[in-house]
Structures are given as structure tokens and as C-alpha cells.
RODO-2510 file (C-alpha; in nm, 4 decimals, decimal comma):
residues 357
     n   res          X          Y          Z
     1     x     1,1582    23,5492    11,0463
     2     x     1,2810    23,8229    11,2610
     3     x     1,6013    23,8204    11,3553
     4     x     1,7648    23,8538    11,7005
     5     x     1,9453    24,1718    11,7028
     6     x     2,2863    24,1334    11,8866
     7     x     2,5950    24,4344    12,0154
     8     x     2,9613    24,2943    12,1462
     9     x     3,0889    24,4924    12,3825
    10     x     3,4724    24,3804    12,4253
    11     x     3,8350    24,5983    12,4168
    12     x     3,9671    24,3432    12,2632
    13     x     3,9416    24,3786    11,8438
    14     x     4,0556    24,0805    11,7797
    15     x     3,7452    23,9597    11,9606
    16     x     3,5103    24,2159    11,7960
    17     x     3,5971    24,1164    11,4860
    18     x     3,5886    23,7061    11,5178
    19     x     3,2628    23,7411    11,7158
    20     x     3,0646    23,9594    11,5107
    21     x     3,1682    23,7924    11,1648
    22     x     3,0716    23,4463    11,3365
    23     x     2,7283    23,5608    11,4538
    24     x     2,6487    23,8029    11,1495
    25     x     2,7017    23,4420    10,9240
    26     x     2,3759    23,3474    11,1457
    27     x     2,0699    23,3627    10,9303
    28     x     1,8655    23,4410    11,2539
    29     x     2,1073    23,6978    11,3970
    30     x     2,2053    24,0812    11,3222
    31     x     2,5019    24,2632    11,4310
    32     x     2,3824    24,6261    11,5379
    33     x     2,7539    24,7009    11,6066
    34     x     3,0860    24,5958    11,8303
    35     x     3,2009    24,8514    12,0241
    36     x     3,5423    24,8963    12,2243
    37     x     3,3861    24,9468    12,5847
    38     x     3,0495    25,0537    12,7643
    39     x     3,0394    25,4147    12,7696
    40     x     3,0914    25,3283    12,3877
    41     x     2,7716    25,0593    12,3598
    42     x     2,5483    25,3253    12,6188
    43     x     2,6268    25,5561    12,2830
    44     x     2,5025    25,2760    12,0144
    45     x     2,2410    25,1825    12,2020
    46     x     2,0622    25,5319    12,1882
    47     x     2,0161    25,5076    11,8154
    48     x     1,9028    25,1143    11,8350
    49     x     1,8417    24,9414    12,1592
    50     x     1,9594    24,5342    12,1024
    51     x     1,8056    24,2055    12,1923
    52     x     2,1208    24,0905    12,3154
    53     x     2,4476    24,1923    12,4487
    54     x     2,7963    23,9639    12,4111
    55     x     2,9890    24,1045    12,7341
    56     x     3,3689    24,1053    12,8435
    57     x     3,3918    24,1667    13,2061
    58     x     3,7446    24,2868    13,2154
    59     x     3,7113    24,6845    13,0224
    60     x     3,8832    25,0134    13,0443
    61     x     3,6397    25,3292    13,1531
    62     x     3,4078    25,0654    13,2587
    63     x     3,3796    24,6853    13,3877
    64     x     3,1281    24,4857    13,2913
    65     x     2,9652    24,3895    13,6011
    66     x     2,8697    24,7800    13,6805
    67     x     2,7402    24,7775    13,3054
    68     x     2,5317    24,4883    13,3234
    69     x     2,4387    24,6147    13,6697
    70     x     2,3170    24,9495    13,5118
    71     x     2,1151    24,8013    13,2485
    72     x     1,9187    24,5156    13,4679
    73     x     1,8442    24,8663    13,6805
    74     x     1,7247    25,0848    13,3854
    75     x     1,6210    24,7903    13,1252
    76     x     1,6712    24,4504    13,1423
    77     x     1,8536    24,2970    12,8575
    78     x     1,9756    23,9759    12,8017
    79     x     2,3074    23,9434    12,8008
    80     x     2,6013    23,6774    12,7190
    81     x     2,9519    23,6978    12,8920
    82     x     3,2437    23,6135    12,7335
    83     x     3,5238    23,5814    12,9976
    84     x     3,8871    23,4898    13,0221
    85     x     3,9481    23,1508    13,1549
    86     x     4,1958    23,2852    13,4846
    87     x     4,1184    23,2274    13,8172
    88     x     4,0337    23,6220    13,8380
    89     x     3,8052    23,6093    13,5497
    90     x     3,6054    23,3207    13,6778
    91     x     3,5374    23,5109    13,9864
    92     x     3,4831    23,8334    13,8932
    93     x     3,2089    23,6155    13,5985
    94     x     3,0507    23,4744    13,9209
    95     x     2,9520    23,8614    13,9881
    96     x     2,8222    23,8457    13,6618
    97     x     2,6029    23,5883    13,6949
    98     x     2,4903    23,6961    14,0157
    99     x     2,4063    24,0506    13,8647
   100     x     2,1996    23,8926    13,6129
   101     x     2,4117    23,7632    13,3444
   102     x     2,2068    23,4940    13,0879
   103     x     2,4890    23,2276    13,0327
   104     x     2,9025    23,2435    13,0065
   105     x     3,1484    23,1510    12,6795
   106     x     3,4759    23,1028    12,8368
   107     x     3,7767    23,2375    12,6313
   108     x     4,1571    23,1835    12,6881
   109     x     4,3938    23,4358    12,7209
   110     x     4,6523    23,2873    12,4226
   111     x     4,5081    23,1614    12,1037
   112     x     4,2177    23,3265    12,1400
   113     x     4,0713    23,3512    11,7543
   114     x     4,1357    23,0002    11,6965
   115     x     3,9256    22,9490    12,0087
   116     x     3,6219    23,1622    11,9559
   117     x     3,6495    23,0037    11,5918
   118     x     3,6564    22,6556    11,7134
   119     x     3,3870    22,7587    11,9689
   120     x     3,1434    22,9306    11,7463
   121     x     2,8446    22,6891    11,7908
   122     x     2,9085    22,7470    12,1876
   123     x     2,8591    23,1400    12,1393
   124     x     2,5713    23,0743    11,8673
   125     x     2,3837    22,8482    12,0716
   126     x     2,4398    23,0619    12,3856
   127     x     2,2987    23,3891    12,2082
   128     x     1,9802    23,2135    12,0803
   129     x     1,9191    23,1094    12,4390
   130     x     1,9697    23,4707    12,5367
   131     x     1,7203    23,5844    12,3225
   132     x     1,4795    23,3757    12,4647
   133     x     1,5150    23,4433    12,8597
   134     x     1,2716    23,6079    13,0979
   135     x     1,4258    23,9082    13,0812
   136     x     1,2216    24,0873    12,8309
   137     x     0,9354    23,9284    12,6518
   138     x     1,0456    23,8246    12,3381
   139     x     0,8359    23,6742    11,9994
   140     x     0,9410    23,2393    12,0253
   141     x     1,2720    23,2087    11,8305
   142     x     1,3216    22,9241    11,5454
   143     x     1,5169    22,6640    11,7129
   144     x     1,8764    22,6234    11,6448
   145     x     1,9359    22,3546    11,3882
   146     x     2,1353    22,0713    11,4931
   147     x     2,5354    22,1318    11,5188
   148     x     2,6463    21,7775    11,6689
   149     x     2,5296    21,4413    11,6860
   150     x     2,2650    21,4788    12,0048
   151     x     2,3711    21,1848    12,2057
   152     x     2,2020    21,0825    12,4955
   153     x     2,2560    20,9344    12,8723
   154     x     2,3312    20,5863    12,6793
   155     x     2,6657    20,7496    12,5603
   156     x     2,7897    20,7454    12,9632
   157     x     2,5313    20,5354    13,1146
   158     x     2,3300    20,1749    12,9900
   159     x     1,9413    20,1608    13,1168
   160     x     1,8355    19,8963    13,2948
   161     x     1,8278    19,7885    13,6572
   162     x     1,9907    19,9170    13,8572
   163     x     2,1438    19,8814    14,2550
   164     x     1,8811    20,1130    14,4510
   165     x     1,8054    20,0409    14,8048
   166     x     1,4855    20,0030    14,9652
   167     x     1,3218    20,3326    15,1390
   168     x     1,6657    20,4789    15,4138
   169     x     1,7173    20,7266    15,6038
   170     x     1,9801    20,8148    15,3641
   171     x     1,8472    21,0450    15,1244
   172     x     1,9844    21,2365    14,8009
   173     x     1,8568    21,5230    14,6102
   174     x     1,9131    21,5734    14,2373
   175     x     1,8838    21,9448    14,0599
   176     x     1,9593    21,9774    13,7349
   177     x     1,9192    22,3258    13,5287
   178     x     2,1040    22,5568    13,2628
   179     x     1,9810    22,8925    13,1755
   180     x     1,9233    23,1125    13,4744
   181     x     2,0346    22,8194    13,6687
   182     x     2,2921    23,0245    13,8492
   183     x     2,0673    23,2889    13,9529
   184     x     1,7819    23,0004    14,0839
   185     x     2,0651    22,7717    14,2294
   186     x     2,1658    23,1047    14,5068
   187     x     1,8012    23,1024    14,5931
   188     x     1,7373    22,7659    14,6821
   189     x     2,0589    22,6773    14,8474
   190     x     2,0521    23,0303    15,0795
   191     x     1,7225    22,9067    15,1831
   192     x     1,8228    22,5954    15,2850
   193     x     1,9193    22,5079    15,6666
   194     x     2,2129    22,3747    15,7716
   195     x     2,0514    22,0140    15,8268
   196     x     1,9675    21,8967    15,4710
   197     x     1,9861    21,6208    15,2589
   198     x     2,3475    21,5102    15,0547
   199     x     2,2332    21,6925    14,7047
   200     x     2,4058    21,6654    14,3592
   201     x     2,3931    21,9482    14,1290
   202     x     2,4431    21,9638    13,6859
   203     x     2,3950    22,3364    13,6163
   204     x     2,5351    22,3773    13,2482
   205     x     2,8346    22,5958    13,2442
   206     x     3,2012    22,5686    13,1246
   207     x     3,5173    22,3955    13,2275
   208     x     3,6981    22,6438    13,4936
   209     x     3,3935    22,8326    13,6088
   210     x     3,2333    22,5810    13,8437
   211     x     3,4789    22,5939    14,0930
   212     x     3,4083    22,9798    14,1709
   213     x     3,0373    22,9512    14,1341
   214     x     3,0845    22,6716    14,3929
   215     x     3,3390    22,8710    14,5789
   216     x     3,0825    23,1714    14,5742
   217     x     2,7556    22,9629    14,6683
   218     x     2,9633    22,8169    14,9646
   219     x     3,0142    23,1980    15,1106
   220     x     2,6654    23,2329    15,0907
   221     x     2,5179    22,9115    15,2525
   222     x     2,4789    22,7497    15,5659
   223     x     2,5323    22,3991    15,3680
   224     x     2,8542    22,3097    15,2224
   225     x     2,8916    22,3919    14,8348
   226     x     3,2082    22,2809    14,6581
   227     x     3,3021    22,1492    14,2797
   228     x     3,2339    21,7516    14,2995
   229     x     3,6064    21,5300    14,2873
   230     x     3,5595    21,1809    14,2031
   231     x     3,4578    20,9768    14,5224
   232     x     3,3249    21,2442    14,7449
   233     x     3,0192    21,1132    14,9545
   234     x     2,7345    21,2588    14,9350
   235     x     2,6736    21,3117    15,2280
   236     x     2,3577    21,6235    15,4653
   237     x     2,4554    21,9124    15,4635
   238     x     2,6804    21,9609    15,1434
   239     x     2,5890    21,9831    14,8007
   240     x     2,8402    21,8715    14,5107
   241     x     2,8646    22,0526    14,1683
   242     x     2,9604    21,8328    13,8622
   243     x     3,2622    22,0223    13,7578
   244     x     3,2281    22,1858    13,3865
   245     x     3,3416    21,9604    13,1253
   246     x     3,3139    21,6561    13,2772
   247     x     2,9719    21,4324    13,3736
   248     x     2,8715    21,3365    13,7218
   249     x     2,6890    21,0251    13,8052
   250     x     2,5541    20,9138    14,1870
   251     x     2,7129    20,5855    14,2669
   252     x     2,6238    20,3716    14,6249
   253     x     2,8306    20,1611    14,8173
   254     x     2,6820    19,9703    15,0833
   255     x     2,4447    20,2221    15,2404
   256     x     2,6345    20,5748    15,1127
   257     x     2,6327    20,7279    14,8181
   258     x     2,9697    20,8969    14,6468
   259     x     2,9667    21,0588    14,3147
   260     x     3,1755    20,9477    14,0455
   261     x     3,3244    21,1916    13,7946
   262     x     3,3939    21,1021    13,4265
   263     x     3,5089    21,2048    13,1120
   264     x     3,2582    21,1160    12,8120
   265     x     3,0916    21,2788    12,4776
   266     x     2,8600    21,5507    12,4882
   267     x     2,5072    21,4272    12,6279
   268     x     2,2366    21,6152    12,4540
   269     x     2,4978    21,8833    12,3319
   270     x     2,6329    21,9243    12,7157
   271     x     2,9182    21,7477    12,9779
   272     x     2,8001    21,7450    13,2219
   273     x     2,4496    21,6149    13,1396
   274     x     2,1536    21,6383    13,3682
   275     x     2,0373    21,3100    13,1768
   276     x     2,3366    21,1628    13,3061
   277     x     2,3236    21,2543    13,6529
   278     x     1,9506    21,1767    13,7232
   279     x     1,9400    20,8726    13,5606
   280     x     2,2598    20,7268    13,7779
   281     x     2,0285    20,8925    14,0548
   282     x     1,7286    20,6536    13,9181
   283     x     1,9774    20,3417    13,9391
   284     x     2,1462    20,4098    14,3038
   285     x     1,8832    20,5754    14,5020
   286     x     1,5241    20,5168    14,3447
   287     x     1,3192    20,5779    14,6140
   288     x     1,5331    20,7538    14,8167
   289     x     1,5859    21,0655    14,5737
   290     x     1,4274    21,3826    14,4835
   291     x     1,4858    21,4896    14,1464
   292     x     1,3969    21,8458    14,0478
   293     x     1,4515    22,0074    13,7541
   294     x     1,4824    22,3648    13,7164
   295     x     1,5300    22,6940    13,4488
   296     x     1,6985    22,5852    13,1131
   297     x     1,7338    22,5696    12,7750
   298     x     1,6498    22,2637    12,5533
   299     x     1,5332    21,9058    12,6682
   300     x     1,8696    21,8015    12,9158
   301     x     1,7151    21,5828    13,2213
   302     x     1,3265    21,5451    13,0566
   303     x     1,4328    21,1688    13,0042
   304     x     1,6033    21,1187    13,3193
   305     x     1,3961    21,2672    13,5194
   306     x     1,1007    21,0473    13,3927
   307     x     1,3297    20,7589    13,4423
   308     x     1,3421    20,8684    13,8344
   309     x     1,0013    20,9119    13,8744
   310     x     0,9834    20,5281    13,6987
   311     x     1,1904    20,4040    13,9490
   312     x     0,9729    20,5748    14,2454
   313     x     1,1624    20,8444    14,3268
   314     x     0,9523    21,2009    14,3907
   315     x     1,0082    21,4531    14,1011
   316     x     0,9502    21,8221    14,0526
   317     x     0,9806    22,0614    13,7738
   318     x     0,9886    22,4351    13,8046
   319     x     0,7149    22,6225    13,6973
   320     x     0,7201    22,8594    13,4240
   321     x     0,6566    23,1777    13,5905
   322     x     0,9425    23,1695    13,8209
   323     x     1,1655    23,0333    13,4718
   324     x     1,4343    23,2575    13,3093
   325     x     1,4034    22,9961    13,0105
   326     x     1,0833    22,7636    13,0132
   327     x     1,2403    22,5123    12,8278
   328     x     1,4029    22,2065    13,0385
   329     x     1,0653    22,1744    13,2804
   330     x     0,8475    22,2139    12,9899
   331     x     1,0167    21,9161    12,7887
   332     x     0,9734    21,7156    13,1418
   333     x     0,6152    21,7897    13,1728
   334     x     0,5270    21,6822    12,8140
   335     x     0,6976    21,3906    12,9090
   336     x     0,5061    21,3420    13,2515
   337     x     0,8589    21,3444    13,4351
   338     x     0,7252    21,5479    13,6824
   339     x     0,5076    21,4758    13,9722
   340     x     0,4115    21,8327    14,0627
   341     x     0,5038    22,1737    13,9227
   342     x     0,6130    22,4221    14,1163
   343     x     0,7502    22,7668    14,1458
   344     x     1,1480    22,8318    14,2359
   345     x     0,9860    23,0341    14,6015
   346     x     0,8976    22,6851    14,7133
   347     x     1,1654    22,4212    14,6096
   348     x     1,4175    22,4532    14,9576
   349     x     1,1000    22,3221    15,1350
   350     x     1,0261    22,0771    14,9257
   351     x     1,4359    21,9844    14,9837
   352     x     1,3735    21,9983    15,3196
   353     x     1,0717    21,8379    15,3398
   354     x     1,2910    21,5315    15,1470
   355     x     1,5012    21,4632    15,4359
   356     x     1,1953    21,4464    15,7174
   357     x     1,1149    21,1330    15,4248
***
């Protein structure tokens, strides 16, 4: 088996030391090094170039945004950000992501080797998902073996029948992704106009960090963008984010839809779930909804999304070309979730296209 070859990159030595101990334990994983700043990994990375870096954004010398900035120029690398949870870190991570960044660990600024101890299937599972991005073309990676029971959208949400209207003009649109999901998410939303359909959004990411990517997306758009708070409508024009940590489901009253936001277990090893959210979508708007899933890691929102096509709603999955991580819209095609398959160039159209019915 070859093994996914990892450098940390981090001031902090505390950090350096928890991380690369936790990872180097990995059977699959080896730790080329953990150095103090950039400058210091541009240095290590002459004698052995890795598969994947573990990033802090906040470093003397050098930030990590211009460093990740430099290498996506030069030579794309994978790369995993491990933040601090303030309300300057999450924004300055947003750059990250936006630069090119593969997924985000979230640390806190007190207790913090407790945390990245208590976390370490987090930072695992987010490195083997790393190693498996679009960014360079790597050889198909074991899968990680199972850390916690997976549960799925039963845990927040019974099947069955549910309360869906008959064809409206009130439409909803469902997107659901993880890996590379930030990056896809700007694209689609820029493109959209200002008239469009009420849309609900899962992209995996953790607690704290949704708010800026929301915050950020809104600057960018001519639709509304914003973190989802329990009872907004969903209403054109605006698209909700299910805030990190907690699951989002699309509830109706009358003839308008609101989104509820809940507290619940992990739903296939994430809160919020795309599971969760498009199979509420399959209950409350059936043929009203458009359900697309997008770039990701793992099997989240295969089973819902099936369940939204069942209940006659139109569904797409991303293609793999336009992917960072082939792996959500692959498990949703084996499944035959998705009515058509196309790439991420074409899916504000199809949005559009949704509310024209």
C-alpha cells in the first residue's frame, strides 16, 4: 500500500507535535516533516515534495493564504487548513478556501491539544480526502475504516409520506456537497441572477466557519447568501446555509417553505447531513424541488437524493470532470439518484431553468 505522504506547516509546536504523532500512528500516512512556517516547508519540500500539506493560516515571515496561493501557482497540492476558531480566523480561512484550500479542521485558541486529540479522526479523515482531490492525480487510496457508528437520515428524520404539494409556482432548490464544495458553491451562486428560486444549501464544514463562507458568498452574489436560523423562509432570491454543526431540514407551511434547524447525531459521519436535508426536501416539496448534488467525499445525499427523485422531484449530479473529489455523485449514480449528469459550467442554468418550472 503506498502511503500518503503528509508536511504540517504551523508556528505553533504544540500543534506540530500533536498533529504529526496523530497522523504518523496512521498506517496509510507518513510524516515527511513539521516545520515552524513556510519559508521553512518551501526548504523541506526541495528534498521531498508531499502529497499533502496540514496548513495554519495565521504564520510569522509568511501567511498561509500567500503560501497556498504560491503553490496552486507553481504546483498544485492538496492541502488541509487547520484554523483558529475566532471570528478573524474564519474569515481570513474563507480566503483559504477560495485560494484553493481542500477542506478546514477548526482548532480553538485554549485547550488546544486536548482538542486536536479529541479531534483526531476529523484531521485523519480530512487528510485522506486530501489525498484524493483533483488537484494532482493521485493512485485510489484504501478507504478509511470506520471510526463511528455511520448513522443515517433515520437518526433526524423517519421515511415515509410525507406533506408535499402538488406542482406551484413555489419552487426550492437543494445542493448538497463537501470536498471542493466551497470552491463549486462561488461558481454557481455568482452565476446566478438576481431572480432565482428559494435554495437550501449542506456543504460539509465546521461549526463557526459557515457564517463567513456565507458572509463571503453574499459579497459576491446578486442573490442573498446567509447562515440558515431556524424558521427562515425560503424564499427567490436567497439561499440558506445549514450552519456547521447542526442539520437543516425544509419544512412547509401552507404554501411556503421555512427551514428548520436542529441538533442531532452525526448522519453518515457529518451534522449537517445532505441525507438529511434532501430527504426533508423529498417530504415538503416533491415535485416542486431540484436536488443536485455536487463535489464530495463519501456517500452523504446518494440516498436522499434517490428518495427525491422517488418522490418526482428533478435530480442532478455533478459530473466527474468538473469534481475536486468524485465521490458523493458517483455513490448517487450507482444508486440511479440522478436524472442527468452534468458538469459544475452548467448547474446555475439548470437553477434557473427550475424556477421558469
Amino acid at each position: 500500500m503506498k502511503r500518503t505522504t503528509l508536511l504540517i506547516v504551523d508556528d505553533s509546536a504544540v500543534v506540530r507535535q500533536v498533529v504529526a504523532a496523530m497522523l504518523a500512528a496512521q498506517p496509510d500516512i507518513e510524516v515527511l516533516g513539521a516545520v515552524a512556517d513556510p519559508l521553512l516547508a518551501m526548504e523541506r519540500m526541495k528534498r521531498q515534495w508531499p502529497d499533502v500539506i496540514v496548513l495554519d493560516v495565521e504564520m510569522p515571515r509568511m501567511d498561509g493564504i500567500t503560501f497556498l496561493r504560491k503553490l496552486m501557482a507553481e504546483r498544485p497540492t492538496p492541502v488541509v487548513i487547520c484554523s483558529t476558531l475566532t471570528e478573524k480566523g474564519t474569515q481570513t480561512t474563507m480566503e483559504a478556501l477560495a485560494a484553493g484550500a481542500c477542506a478546514i479542521v477548526a482548532k480553538p485558541k485554549l485547550g488546544l491539544k486536548k482538542f486536536l486529540l479529541d479531534s483526531s479522526d476529523e484531521l485523519v479523515a480530512a487528510v485522506r480526502s486530501a489525498a484524493c482531490a483533483n488537484v494532482r492525480r493521485l493512485a485510489p487510496r484504501a478507504p478509511a475504516p470506520p471510526v463511528v457508528e455511520k448513522l443515517t437520515a433515520d437518526a433526524i428524520l423517519p421515511p415515509g409520506e410525507g406533506g408535499a404539494m402538488v406542482r406551484t409556482t413555489e419552487r426550492v432548490v437543494a445542493l448538497g456537497t463537501s470536498t471542493g464544495g466551497t470552491q463549486a458553491l462561488e461558481e454557481v451562486l455568482t452565476a446566478l441572477p438576481r431572480v432565482s428560486p428559494g435554495i437550501v444549501i449542506v456543504q460539509h464544514m465546521p461549526e463557526k466557519f459557515t457564517a463567513a463562507f456565507a458572509a463571503r458568498l453574499d459579497g459576491l452574489c446578486a442573490i442573498d447568501v446567509r447562515e440558515a436560523r431556524n424558521h427562515d423562509r425560503v424564499v427567490p432570491g436567497c439561499a440558506l446555509i445549514a450552519p456547521g454543526g447542526r442539520h437543516m431540514l425544509l419544512r412547509r407551511a401552507g404554501a411556503h417553505y421555512h427551514v428548520e434547524v436542529v441538533d442531532g447525531p452525526l448522519v453518515n459521519r457529518h451534522r449537517p447531513s445532505v441525507d438529511v436535508l434532501f430527504r426533508s426536501v423529498a417530504k415538503c416539496a416533491g415535485t416542486n424541488a431540484l436536488g443536485i448534488i455536487m463535489t464530495g467525499m463519501g456517500d452523504d445525499g446518494a440516498v436522499g437524493l434517490l428518495e427525491m427523485r422517488r418522490a418526482g422531484a428533478r435530480t442532478i449530479a455533478q459530473d466527474e470532470a468538473s469534481c475536486v473529489v468524485y465521490g458523493m455523485p458517483k455513490e448517487a449514480v450507482a444508486r440511479g439518484a440522478a436524472e442527468r449528469i452534468l458538469p459544475l459550467g452548467v448547474l446555475a442554468r439548470e437553477i434557473v431553468l427550475q424556477a421558469r418550472g
